[in-house]
N, C-alpha and C positions, 0 to 999 in steps of 0.2 A: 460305580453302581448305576445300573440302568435308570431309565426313568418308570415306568413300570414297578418296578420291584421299589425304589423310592416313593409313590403314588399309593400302592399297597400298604407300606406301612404308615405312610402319613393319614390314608382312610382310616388304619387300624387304629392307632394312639386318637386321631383326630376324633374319635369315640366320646368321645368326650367324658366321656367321665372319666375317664377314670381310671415301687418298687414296693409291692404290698407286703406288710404284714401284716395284715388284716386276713382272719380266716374263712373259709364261706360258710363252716357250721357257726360263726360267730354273726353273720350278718343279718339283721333286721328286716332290710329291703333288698332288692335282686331285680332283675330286668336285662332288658337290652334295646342297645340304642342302636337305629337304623340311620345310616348318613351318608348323603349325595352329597358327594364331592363340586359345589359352582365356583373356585376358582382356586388353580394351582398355579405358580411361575416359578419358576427354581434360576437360580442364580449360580452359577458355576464359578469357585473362588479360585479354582486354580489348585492343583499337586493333591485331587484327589478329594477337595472339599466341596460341598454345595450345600444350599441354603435354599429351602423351599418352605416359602410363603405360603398359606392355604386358606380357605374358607368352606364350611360345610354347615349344609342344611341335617337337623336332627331333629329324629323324633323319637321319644323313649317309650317302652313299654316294660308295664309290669304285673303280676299276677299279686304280685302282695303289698303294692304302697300306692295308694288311690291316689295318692296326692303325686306322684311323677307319670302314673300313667297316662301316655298320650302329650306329653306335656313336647311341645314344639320350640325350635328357636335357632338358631346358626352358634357356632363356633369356627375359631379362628384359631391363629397358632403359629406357631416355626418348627421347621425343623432341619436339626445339623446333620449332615452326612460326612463322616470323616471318611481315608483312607483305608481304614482298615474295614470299611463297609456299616459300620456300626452307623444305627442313627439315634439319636435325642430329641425329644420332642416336649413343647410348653405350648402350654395357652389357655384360653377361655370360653366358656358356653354361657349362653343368656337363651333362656327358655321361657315360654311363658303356658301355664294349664287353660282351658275351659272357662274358669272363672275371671283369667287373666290376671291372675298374682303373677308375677316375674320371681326367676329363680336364677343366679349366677353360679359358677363354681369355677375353678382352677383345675385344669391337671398339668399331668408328666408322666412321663415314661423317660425314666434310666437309657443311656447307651446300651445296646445289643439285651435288655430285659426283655421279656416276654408277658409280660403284666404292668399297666400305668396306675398311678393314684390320682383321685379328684379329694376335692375338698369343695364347700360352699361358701361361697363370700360374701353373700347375701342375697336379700328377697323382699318380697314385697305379699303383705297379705298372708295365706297361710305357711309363706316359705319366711317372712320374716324372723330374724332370731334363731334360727335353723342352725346346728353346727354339726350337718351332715358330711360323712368321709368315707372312701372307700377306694376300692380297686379296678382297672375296665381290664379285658383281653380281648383281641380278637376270635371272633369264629369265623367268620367268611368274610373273603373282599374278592373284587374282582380289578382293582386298579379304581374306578369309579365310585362304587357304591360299597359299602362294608357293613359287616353286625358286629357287635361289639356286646360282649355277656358282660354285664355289670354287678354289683352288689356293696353292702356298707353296713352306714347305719345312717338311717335317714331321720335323726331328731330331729 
């Protein structure tokens, strides 16, 4: 797999938020998260695998959940490139709002899926106690910088 086209979908998944079952006329909150890519290294494992490291600055936007819009922070993450081209991707986002409540969450994205899920791990202030879940997909990347359409249910 190129680096490039690796880079892409690691901006993509690296969205942070967020293999869904979750529906979007079900979802409460919806957004999108815009994120610069400030540090990639990929590791070549040899016969076809690689292993790319990442970190990205994020910042969410939303028309319906006052409480994530605008709300800033980095994510980090791995991601596996096997042979068949497929990649997998894990990791974490720590954001913090305006007020400076702090908000974490977890995602994923599936080998070769087209949609990740996030989850909330916790928070601080009004993200405290929070057991927000949901779905991210890409809309545009350029290698660099990506958007990412999000949505859930942000209790």
């Amino acid at each position: 797999m190129n680096t490039n086209r690796l880079l892409k979908g690691v901006c993509a998944i690296g969205s942070t938020l967020l293999i869904s079952g979750v529906a979007h006329s079900a979802d409460n909150c919806t957004g999108y998260d815009n994120l610069f890519a400030t540090y990639v290294e990929t590791l070549d494992l040899g016969n076809g695998h690689t292993l790319t490291a990442f970190r990205q600055a994020s910042m969410l936007t939303s028309d319906d959940s006052i409480m994530y819009h605008l709300a800033t922070g980095e994510c980090s993450g791995a991601a596996l490139s096997t042979p068949d081209g497929k990649v997998r991707v894990s990791g974490y986002c720590a954001r913090r709002d305006k007020d400076g409540d702090t908000q974490s969450i977890e995602f994923s994205q599936a080998a070769g899926a087209d949609k990740g899920v996030w989850k909330s791990t916790g928070g601080t202030g009004k993200f405290a106690g929070k057991s927000g879940s949901g779905w991210f997909q890409d809309v545009r990347t350029d290698g660099k910088m990506a958007i990412s359409k999000w949505g859930g249910t942000c209790k």
